[in-house]
C-alpha positions as CSV (number, residue, x, y, z in Angstrom):
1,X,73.7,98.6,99.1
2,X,76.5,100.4,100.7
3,X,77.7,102.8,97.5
4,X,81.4,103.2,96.8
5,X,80.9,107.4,96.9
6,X,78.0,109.5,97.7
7,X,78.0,113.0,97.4
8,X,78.0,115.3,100.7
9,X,75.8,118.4,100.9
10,X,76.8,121.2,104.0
11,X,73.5,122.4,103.6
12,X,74.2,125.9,102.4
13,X,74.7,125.0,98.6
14,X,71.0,125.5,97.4
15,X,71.0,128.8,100.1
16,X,74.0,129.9,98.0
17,X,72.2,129.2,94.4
18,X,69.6,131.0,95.1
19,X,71.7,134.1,96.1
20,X,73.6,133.6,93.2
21,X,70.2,133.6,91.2
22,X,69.0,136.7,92.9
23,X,71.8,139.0,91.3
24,X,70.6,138.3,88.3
25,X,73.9,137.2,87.1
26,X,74.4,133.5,86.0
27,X,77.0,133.3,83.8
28,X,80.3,133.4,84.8
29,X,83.4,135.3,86.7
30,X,80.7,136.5,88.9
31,X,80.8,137.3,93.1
32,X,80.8,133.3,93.7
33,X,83.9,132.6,91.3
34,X,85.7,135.7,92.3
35,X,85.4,134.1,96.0
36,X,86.6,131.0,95.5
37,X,89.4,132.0,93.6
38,X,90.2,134.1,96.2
39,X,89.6,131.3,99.0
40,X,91.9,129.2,96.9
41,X,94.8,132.2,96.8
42,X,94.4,133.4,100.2
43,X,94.1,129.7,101.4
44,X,97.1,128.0,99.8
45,X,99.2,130.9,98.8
46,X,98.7,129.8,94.7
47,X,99.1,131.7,92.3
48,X,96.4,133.0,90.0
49,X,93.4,130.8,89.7
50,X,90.6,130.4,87.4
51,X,87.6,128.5,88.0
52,X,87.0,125.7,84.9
53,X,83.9,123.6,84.4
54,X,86.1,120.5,85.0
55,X,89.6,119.3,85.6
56,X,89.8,118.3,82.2
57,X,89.4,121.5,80.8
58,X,92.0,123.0,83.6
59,X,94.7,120.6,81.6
60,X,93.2,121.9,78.7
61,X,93.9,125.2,79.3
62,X,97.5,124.1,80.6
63,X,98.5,122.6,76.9
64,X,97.8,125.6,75.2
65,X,99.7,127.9,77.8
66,X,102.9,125.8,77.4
67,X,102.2,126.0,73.7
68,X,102.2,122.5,72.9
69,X,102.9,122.0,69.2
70,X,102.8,118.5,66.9
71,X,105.4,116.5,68.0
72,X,106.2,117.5,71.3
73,X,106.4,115.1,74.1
74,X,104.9,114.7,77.3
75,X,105.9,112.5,80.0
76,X,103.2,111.4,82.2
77,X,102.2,108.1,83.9
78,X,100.5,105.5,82.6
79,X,98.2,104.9,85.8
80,X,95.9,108.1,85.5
81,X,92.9,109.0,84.3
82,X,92.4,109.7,80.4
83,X,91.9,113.6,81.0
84,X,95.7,113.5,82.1
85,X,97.0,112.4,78.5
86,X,94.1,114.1,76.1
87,X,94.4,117.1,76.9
88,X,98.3,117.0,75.3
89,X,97.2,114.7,72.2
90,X,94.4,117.4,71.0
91,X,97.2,119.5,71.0
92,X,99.3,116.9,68.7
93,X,101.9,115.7,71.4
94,X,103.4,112.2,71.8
95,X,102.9,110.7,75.4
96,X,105.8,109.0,76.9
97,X,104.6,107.0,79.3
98,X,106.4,106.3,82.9
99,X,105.8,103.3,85.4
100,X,104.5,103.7,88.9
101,X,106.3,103.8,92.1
102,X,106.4,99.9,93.7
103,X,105.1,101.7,96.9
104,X,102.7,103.5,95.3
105,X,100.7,104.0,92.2
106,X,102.0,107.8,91.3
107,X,104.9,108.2,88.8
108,X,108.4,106.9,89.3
109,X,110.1,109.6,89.7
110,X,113.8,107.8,88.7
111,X,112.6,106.6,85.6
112,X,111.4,110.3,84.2
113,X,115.4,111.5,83.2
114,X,115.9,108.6,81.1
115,X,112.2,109.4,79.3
116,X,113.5,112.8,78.6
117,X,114.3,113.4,74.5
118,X,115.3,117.0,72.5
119,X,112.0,116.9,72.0
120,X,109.9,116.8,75.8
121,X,108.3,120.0,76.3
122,X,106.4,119.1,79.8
123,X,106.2,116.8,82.9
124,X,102.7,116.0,84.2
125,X,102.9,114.4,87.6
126,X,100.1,113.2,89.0
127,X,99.5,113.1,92.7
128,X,97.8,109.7,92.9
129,X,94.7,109.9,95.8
130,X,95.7,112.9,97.0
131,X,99.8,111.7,98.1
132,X,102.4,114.4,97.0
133,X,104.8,112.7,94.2
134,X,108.6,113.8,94.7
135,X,108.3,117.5,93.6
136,X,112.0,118.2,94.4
137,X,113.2,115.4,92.0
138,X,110.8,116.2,89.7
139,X,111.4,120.2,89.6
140,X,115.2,119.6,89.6
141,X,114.7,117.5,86.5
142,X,112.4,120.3,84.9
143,X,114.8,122.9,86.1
144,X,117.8,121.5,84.5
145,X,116.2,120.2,81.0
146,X,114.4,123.6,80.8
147,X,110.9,121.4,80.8
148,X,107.4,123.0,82.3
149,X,106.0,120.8,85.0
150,X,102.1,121.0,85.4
151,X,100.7,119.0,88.3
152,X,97.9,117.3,87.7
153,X,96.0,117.6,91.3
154,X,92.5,116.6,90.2
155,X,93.1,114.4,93.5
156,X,95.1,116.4,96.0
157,X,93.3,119.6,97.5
158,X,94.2,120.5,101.2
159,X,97.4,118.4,100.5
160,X,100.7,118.5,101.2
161,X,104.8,117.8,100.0
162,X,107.4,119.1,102.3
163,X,110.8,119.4,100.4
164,X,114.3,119.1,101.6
165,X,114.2,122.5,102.8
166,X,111.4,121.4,105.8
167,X,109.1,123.7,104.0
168,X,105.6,122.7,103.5
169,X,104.1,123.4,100.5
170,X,100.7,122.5,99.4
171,X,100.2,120.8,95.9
172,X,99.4,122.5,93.3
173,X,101.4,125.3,93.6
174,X,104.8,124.1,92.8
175,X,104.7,123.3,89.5
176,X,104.6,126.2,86.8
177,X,101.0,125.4,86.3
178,X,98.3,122.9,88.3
179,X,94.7,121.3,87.7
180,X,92.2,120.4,90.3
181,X,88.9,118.2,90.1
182,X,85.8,119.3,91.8
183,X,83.8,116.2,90.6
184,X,81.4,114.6,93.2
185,X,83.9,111.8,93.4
186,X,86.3,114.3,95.1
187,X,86.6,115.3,98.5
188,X,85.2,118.8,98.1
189,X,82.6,119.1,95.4
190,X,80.7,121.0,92.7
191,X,78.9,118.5,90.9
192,X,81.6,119.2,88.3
193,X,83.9,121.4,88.1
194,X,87.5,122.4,87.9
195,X,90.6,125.0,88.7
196,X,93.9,126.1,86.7
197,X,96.4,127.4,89.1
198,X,99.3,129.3,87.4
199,X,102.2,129.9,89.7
200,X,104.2,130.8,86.8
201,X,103.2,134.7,86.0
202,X,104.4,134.4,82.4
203,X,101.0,132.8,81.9
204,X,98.9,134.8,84.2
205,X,97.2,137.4,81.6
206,X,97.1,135.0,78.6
207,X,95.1,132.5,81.2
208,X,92.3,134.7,81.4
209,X,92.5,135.4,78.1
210,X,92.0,131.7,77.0
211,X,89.4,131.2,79.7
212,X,87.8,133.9,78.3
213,X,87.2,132.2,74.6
214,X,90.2,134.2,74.2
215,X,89.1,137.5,74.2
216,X,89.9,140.4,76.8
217,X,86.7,140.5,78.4
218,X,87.7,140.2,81.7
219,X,90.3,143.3,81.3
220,X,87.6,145.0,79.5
221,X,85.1,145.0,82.5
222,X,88.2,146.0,84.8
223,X,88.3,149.3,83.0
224,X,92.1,148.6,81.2
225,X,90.8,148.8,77.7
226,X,87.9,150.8,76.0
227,X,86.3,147.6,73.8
228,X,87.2,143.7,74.3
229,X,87.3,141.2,71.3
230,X,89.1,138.2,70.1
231,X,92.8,138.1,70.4
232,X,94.1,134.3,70.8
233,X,92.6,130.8,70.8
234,X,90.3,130.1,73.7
235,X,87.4,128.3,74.9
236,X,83.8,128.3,77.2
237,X,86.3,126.8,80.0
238,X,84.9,129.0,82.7
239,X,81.6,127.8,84.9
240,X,78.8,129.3,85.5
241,X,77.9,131.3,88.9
242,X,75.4,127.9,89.6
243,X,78.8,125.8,89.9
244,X,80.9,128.5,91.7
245,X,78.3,128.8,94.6
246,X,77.8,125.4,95.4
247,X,81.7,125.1,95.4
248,X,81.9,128.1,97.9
249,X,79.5,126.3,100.5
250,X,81.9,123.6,100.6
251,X,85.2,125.3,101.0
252,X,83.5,126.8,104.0
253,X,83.2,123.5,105.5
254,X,86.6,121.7,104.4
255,X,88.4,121.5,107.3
256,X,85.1,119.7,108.8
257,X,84.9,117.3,105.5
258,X,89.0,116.4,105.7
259,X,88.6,115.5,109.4
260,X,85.9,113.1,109.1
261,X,87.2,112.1,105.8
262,X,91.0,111.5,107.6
263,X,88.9,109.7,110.6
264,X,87.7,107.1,108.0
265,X,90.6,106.7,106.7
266,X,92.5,106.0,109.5
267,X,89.7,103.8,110.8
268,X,90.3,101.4,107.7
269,X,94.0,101.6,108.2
270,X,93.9,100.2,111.3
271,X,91.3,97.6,111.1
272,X,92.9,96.1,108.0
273,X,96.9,96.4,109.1
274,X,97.0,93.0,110.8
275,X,95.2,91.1,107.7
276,X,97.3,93.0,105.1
277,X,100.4,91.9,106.7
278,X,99.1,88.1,107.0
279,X,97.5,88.1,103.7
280,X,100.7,89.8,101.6
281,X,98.1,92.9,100.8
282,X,99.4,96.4,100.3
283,X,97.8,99.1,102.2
284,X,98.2,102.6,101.1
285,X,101.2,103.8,101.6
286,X,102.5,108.2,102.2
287,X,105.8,108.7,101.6
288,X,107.9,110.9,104.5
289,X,107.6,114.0,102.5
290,X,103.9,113.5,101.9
291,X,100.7,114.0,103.6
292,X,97.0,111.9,103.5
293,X,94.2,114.3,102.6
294,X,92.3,111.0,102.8
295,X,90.9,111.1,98.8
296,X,90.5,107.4,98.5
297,X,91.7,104.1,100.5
298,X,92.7,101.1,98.7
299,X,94.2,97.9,98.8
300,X,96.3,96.0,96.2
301,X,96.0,92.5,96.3
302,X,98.6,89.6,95.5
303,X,96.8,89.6,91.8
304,X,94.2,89.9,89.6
305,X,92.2,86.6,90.6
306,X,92.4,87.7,94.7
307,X,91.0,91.0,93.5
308,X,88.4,89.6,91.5
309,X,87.2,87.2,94.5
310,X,87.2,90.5,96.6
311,X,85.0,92.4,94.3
312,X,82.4,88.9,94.2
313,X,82.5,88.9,97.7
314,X,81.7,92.6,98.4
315,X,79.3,92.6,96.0
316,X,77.4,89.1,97.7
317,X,77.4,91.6,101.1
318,X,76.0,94.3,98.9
319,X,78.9,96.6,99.0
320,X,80.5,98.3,96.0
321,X,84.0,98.5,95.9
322,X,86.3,99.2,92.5
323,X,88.7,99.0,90.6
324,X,90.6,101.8,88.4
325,X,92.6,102.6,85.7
326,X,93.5,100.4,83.1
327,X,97.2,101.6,82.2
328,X,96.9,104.0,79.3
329,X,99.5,102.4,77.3
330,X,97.2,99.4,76.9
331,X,94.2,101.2,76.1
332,X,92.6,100.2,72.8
333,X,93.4,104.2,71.4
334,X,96.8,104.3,72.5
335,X,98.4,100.8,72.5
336,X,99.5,100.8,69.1
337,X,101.1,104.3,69.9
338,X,103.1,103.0,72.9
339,X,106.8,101.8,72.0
340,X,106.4,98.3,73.5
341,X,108.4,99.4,76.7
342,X,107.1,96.9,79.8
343,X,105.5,99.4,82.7
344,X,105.7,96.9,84.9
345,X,104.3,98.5,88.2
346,X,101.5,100.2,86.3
347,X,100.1,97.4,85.2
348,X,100.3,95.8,88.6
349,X,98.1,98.7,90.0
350,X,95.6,98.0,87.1
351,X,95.3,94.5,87.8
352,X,95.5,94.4,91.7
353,X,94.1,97.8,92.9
354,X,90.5,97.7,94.8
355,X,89.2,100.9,96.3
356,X,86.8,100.7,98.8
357,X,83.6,102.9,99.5
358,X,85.1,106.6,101.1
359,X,82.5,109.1,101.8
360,X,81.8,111.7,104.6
361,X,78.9,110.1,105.9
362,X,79.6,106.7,105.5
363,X,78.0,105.2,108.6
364,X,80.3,103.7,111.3
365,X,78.3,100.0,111.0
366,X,78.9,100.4,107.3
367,X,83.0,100.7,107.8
368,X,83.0,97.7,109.9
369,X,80.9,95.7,107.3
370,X,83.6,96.5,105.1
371,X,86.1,95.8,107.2
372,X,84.7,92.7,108.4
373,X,84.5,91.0,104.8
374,X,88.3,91.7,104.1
375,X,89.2,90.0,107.2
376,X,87.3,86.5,106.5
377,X,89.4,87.0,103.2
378,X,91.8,84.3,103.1
């Protein structure tokens, strides 16, 4: 069976556990999370950023910074993952859902000014498989309502948006705040695992604080104050020493995991572009101010009954290859919720979307198998 991810191991993660182990220190905002969060700032140019056990609690983390209260709204789209919207509903927010792009399943960013009410405190783009969504229109938006933007990057490390300005900037640190993923799904890995990055230095010290299960531990153990002890709300969000030095052996090795992972990628791009075009298939698509970090590689059929004669076929050649989200505003928690506007694109991408298997070592026979059973697709 040819698997639809698989984990990939540099070979230093278990030399960098037991180190970890050795200093006797386990739990964390040890030397292993202090160096990745340096990697991260040194690397990218981010501000501050804090290590979380998963994505999920980075967005966590990111509702209570922006102080979301009951009642406020949150514009988001439809076509993401659950973390993305309940991290803003504990907090008592209403989602207002956008559509997707026709090109591409991130947000439309056109649609998100007419979404906007007294009442929207936040923007949550997300940067679907790693492709940068419009930041500039987004951030002008935000800018001019006064609303906090906080990227949801589970999918998008070592990627880029280039604005109108030619600058490049790498996701994650335009917004006031951003999450990132580490789950083995993800390009670079921890088992699980997560980061809050706060460009916005308003939330910098009540960060740590939160992450901290809000007290001022951290600043204790820097010497600023003489005793530490509970001074906000907070939570267990930070990961243990375990997590932070397997993460550390991979960022040692990411430009080595992107290129093989961009080499894949571009290998299924090219076998498939003839038999996309003759079979009315979209392949994925980067828009000009966007880069590939090559997360995932998917095609969106014609409909839901050419998908599902994909999947039977893949699976009869012992391949697994998936689907993904189901639009949130159809979910059985939330549909009752949603105001009955028609998402139109969304639900195209939840119908039509197939990703195929996308892993470092996936074997260079494997890749054609794939390939192969697309093209006697008809």
């Amino acid at each position: 069976m040819i698997p639809f991810n698989k984990p990939y191991l540099t070979g230093k993660e278990v030399h960098y556990i037991y180190d970890a182990v050795h200093t006797g220190k386990l739990s964390g905002n040890g030397i292993y999370t202090q160096k990745c969060q340096k990697w991260f700032e040194q690397t990218y140019g981010f501000g501050k950023c804090l290590l979380t056990t998963s994505c999920t609690d980075a967005l966590e983390m990111a509702a209570i910074l922006i102080d979301i209260q009951q009642g406020d709204e949150v514009i988001l789209p439809s076509y993401t993952f659950v973390s993305t919207a309940n991290a803003f509903v504990l907090r008592g927010a209403k989602l207002v859902f956008a559509d997707s792009r026709k090109d591409h399943p991130g947000i439309d960013e056109a649609s998100i000014e007419g979404l906007i009410t007294s009442k929207t405190k936040a923007i949550i783009p997300v940067h679907y498989a790693g492709v940068a969504c419009d930041m500039d229109a987004i951030m002008e938006i935000a800018n001019r309502h006064k609303l906090f933007v906080i990227e949801d990057a589970a999918q998008a490390i070592d990627s880029y948006f280039t604005g109108k300005d030619g600058i490049r900037k790498p996701l994650g640190s335009i917004g006031h705040l951003a999450a990132f993923s580490f789950h083995e799904t993800k390009n670079i890995i921890s088992g699980e695992g997560g980061m809050l990055v706060i460009n916005d230095n308003q939330f910098a010290k009540r960060a740590e604080i939160i992450w901290e299960k809000g007290t001022n531990r951290s600043s204790f153990f820097r010497g600023e104050v003489d005793k530490y002890g509970w001074v906000d709300v907070g939570s267990s969000f930070l990961p243990s020493e375990i997590i932070s030095a397997f993460l550390y052996a991979q960022l040692e090795n990411i430009e080595i995991i992107q290129n093989k992972r961009k080499e894949i990628w571009n290998k299924y791009l090219d076998g498939l572009a003839d038999w996309a075009r003759k079979n009315d298939v979209m392949l994925p698509s980067i828009p000009v101010f966007a880069s590939n970090n090559a997360h995932m590689f998917y095609v969106t059929c014609q409909n839901f009954e050419q998908r599902g004669r994909m999947i039977e076929k893949f699976r009869a050649n012992g391949i697994s290859a998936v689907f993904h989200y189901l639009s949130l505003h159809q979910s059985a928690y939330y549909c009752d919720k949603h105001e009955g506007r028609i998402l139109r694109e969304s639900d195209r991408y939840s119908d039509c979307l197939l990703r195929l298997p996308m892993y470092f070592e996936l074997p260079s026979q494997d890749q054609n198998k794939i390939i192969q059973v697309l093209l006697n697709e008809k």
